[in-house]
C-alpha positions as CSV (number, residue, x, y, z in Angstrom):
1,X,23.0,-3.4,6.1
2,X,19.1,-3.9,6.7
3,X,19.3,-0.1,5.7
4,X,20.6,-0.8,2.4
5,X,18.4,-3.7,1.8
6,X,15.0,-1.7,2.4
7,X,16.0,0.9,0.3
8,X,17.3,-1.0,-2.3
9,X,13.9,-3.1,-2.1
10,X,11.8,0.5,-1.9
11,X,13.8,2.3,-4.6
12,X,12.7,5.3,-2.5
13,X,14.1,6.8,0.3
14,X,11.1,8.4,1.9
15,X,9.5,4.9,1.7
16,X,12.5,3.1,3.3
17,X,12.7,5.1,5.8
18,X,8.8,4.5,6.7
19,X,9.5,1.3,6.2
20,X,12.8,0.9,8.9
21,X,10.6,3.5,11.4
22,X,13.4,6.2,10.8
23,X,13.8,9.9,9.3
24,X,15.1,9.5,6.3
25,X,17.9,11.4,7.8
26,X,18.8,8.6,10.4
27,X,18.7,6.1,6.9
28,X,20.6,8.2,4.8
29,X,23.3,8.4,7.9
30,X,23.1,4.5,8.0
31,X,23.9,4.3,3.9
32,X,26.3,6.9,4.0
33,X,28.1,4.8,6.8
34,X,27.9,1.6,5.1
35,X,29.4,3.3,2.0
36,X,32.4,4.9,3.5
37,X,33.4,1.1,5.3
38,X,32.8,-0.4,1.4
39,X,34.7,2.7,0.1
40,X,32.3,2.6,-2.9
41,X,28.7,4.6,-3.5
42,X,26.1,1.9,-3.7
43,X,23.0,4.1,-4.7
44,X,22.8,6.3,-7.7
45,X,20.7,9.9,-6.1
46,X,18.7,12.2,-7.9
47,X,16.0,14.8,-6.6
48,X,12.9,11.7,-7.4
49,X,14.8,8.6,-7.6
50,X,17.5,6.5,-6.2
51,X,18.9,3.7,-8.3
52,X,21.2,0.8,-7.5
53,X,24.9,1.4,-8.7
54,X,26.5,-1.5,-10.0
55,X,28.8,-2.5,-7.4
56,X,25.2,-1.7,-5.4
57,X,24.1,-4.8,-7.5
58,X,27.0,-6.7,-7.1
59,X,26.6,-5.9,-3.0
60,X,22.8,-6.5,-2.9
61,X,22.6,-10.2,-2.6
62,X,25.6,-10.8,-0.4
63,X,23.8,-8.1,2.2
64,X,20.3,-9.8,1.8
65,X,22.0,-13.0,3.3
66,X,23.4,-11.7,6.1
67,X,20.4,-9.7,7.2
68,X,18.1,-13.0,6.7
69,X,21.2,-14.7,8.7
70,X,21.0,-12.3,11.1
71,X,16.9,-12.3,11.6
72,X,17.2,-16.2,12.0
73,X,19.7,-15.9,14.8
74,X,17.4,-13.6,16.7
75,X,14.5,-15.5,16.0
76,X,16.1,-19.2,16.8
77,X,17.3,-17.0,20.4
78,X,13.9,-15.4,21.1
79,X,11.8,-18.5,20.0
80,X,9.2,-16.7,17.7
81,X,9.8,-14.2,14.8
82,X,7.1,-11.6,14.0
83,X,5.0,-12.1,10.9
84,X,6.4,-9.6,8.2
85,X,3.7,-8.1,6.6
86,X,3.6,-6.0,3.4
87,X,0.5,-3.3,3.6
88,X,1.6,-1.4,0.3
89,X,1.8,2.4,2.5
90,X,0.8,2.5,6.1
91,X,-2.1,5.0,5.2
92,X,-3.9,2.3,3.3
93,X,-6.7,0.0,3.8
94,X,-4.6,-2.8,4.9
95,X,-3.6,-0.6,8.2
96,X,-7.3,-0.5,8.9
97,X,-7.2,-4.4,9.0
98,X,-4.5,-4.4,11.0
99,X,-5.8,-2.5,13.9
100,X,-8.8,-4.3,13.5
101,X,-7.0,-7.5,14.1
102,X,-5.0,-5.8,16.6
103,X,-8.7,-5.6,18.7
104,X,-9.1,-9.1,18.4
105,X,-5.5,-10.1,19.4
106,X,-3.5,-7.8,20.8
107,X,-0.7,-10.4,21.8
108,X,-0.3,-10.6,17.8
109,X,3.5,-9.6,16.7
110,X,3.8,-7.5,12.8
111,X,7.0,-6.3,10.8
112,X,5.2,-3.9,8.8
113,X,6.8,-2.9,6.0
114,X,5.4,-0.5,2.7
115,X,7.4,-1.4,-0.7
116,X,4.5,1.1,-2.5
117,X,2.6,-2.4,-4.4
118,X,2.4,-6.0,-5.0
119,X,5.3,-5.7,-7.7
120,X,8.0,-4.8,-5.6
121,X,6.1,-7.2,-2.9
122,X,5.4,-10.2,-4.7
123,X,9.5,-10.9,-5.2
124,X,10.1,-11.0,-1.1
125,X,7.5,-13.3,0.0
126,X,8.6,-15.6,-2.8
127,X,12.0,-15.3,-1.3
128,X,11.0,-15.6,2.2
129,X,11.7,-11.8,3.3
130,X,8.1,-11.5,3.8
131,X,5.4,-14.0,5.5
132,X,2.8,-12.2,4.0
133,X,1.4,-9.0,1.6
134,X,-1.9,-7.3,1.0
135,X,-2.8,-5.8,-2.6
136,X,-4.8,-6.2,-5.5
137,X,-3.6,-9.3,-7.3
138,X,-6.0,-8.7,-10.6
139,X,-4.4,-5.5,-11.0
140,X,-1.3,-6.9,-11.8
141,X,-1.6,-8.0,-15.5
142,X,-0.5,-11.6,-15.1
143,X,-0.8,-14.7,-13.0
144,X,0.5,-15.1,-9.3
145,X,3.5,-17.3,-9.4
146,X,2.7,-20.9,-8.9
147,X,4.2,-20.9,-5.2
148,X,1.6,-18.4,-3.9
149,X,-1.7,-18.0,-3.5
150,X,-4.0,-15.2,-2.0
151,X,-7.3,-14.7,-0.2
152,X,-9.9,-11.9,-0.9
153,X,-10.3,-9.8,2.5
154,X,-11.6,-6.7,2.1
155,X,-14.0,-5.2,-0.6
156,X,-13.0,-1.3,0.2
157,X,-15.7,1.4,-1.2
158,X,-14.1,4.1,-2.9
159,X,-16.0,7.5,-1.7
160,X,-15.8,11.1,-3.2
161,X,-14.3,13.6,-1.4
162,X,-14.9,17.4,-1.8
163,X,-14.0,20.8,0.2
164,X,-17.0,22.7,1.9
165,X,-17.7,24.6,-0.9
166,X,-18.1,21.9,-3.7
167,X,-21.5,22.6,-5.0
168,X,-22.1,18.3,-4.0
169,X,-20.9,19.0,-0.6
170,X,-23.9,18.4,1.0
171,X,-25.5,15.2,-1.5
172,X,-26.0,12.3,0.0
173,X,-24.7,10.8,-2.8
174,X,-22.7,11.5,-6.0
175,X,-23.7,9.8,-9.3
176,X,-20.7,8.8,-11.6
177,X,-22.8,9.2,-14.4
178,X,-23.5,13.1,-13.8
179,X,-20.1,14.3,-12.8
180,X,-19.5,15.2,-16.4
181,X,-16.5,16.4,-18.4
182,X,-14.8,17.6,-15.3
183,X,-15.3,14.0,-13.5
184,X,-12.4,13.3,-10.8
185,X,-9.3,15.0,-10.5
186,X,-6.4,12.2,-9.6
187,X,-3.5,14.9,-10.2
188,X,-0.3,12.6,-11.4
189,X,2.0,11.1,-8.3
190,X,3.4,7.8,-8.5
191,X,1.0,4.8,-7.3
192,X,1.0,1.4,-7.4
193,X,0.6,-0.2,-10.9
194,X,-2.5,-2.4,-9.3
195,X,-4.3,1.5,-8.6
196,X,-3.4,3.0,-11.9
197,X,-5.3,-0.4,-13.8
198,X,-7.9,0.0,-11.6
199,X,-8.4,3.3,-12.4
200,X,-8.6,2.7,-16.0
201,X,-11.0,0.1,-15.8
202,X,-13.8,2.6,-13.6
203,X,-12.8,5.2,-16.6
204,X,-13.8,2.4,-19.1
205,X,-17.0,0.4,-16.9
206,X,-18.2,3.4,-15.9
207,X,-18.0,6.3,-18.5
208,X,-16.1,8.2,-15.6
209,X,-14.0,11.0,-16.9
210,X,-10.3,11.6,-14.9
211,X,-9.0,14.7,-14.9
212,X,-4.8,13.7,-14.1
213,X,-3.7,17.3,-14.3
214,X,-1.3,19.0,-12.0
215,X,1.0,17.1,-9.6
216,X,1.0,15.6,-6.2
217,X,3.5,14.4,-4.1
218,X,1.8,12.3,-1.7
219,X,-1.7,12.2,-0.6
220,X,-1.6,14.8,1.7
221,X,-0.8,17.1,-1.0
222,X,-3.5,15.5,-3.2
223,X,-6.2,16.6,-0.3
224,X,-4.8,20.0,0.6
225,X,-5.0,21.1,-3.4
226,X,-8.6,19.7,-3.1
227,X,-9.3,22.2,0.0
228,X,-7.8,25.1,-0.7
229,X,-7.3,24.5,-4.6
230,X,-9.8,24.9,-7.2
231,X,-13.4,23.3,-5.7
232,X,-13.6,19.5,-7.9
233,X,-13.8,15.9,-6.4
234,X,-11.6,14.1,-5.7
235,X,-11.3,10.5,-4.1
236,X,-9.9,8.1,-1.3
237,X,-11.0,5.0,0.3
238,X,-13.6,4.6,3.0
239,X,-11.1,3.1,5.2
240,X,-8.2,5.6,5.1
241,X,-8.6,8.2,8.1
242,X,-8.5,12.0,6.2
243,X,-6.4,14.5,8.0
244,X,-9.6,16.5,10.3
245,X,-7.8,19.9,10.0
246,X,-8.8,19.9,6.2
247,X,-12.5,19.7,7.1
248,X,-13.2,17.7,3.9
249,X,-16.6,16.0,3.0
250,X,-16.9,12.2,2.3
251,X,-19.7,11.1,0.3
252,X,-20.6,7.6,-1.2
253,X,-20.6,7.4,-5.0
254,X,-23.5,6.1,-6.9
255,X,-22.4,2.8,-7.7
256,X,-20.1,3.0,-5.6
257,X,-16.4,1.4,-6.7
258,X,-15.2,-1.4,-4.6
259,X,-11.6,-2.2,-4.7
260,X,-10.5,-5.6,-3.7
261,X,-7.8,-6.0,-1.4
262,X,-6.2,-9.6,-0.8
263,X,-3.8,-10.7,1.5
264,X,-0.8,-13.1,0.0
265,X,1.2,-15.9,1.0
266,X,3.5,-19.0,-0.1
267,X,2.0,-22.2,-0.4
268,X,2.2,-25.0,2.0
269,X,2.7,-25.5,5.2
270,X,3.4,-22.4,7.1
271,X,4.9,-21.4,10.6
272,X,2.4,-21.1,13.6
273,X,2.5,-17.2,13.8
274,X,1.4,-16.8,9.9
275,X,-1.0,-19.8,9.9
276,X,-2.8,-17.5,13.2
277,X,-2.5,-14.4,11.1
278,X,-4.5,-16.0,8.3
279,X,-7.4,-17.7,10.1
280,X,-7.6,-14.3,12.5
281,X,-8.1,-12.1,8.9
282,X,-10.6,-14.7,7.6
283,X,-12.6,-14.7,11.0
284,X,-12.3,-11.0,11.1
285,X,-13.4,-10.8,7.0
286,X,-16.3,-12.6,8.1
287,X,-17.4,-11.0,11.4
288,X,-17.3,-7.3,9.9
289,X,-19.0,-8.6,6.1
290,X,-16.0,-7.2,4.2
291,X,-16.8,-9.1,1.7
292,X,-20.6,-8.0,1.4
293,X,-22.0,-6.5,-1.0
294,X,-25.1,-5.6,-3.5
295,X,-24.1,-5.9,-7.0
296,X,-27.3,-3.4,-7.8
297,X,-25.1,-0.6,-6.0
298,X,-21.7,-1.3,-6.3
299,X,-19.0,-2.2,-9.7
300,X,-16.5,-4.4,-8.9
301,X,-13.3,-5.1,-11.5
């Protein structure tokens, strides 16, 4: 059942299955179980997508209320649930908070799930599937809904990132103004809708040109057509780790991009676990100057 809720809630099932800490064999097993006791099919497949059938729909909310029963029985037996936590992909920035919080309490308990951006986020903390989410809320074209409310933890520097043999390999800076009509190459893959707005406003601040040819599954791919591709820069965030087998060169950029990642949360009173989680990320925020910068060398949204 929780199964068919994630992926319902993922519309993937590469990302569900991240998600749920399974191969997306295991979760395809799991569906394809639930499906044969429901004698029905309650996702629609193709190669890139999986849809919600209608009796899928008609199933949905009846499954989302016994898995939230089911979490509250565990939770009123073990005496604390684990804060649910929303980091967007598990290679992102927010992981990097994360383990850094992890340093500073180790006893802390996560449900870390990746529902690929605040859009598909924002609907389960306002129903209570999640305690919390991290993302960029001014990417998301309109207001968060009155019962939430975020705070700014992390202003992430974008860097360039080039193969050995770039001819700006070995700057110790790249300039966004001189990168020219070939600019960056973000090859199209689906992203977040707060990334793709964020994008277009560096290609309108900063004159940057975007080169969105060719296609890229995942990140990974992004980076190994980068390598071994056609030499051009691409770019990443400075707190995502890069695969070291690629032997790709980071540099800044000059300004450099800062993308601003918040962490969001219902109003009111919370529950002890998620009111620690909240001071913990603003005494961390504060303690590593994540929110620092100088507006001469950076462009913020």
């Amino acid at each position: 059942m929780r199964a068919f809720v994630v992926t319902a809630d993922a519309e993937h099932f590469g990302r569900a299955a991240e998600t749920l800490f399974l191969t997306q064999q295991a979760l395809s097993k799991r569906i394809k179980r639930l499906e044969d006791n429901l004698s029905t099919q309650l996702f629609a497949r193709t190669n890139r997508s999986v849809s919600l059938t209608e009796d899928g729909r008609r199933f949905l909310p009846h499954a989302r209320a016994l898995v939230q029963a089911a979490d509250a029985a565990v939770a009123a037996m073990s005496g604390a649930q684990p804060v649910r936590v929303d980091l967007i992909d598990l290679r992102l920035a927010p992981m990097f908070v994360l383990r850094r919080l992890a340093e500073r309490d180790p006893s802390m308990e996560l449900d870390r799930s990746a529902l690929g951006g605040l859009d598909e986020a924002i609907p389960a903390v306002e129903r209570g599937e999640l305690d919390v989410a991290f993302g960029w809320v001014g990417g998301l074209g309109r207001p968060l809904p009155g019962t939430l409310e975020h705070r700014l933890v992390r202003l992430e520097p974008l860097v360039a990132v080039v193969p050995p043999e770039h001819p700006l390999a070995d700057e110790a800076a790249i300039d966004l103004a001189t990168l020219g009509p070939e600019g960056i190459w973000l090859p199209s893959r689906e992203s977040p809708s707060e990334w793709r707005t964020y994008i277009d406003q560096v290609i309108a601040a900063l004159g940057v040109t975007v080169d969105r040819t060719g296609v890229s599954y995942d990140l990974r791919h992004t980076l190994e057509q980068a390598r071994y591709g056609k030499p051009r820069v691409t770019l990443t965030g400075a707190d995502m780790e890069l695969p070291r087998d690629l032997n790709l060169r980071v540099i800044p950029f000059r300004p450099a991009p800062l993308f601003p990642w918040s962490i969001v949360y219902r109003k009111g009173r919370q529950r002890p676990a998620v009111r620690h989680l909240l001071t913990l990320v603003d005494k961390t925020t504060r303690a590593e100057g994540w929110l620092d910068h100088d507006p001469a060398t950076t462009w913020l949204p």
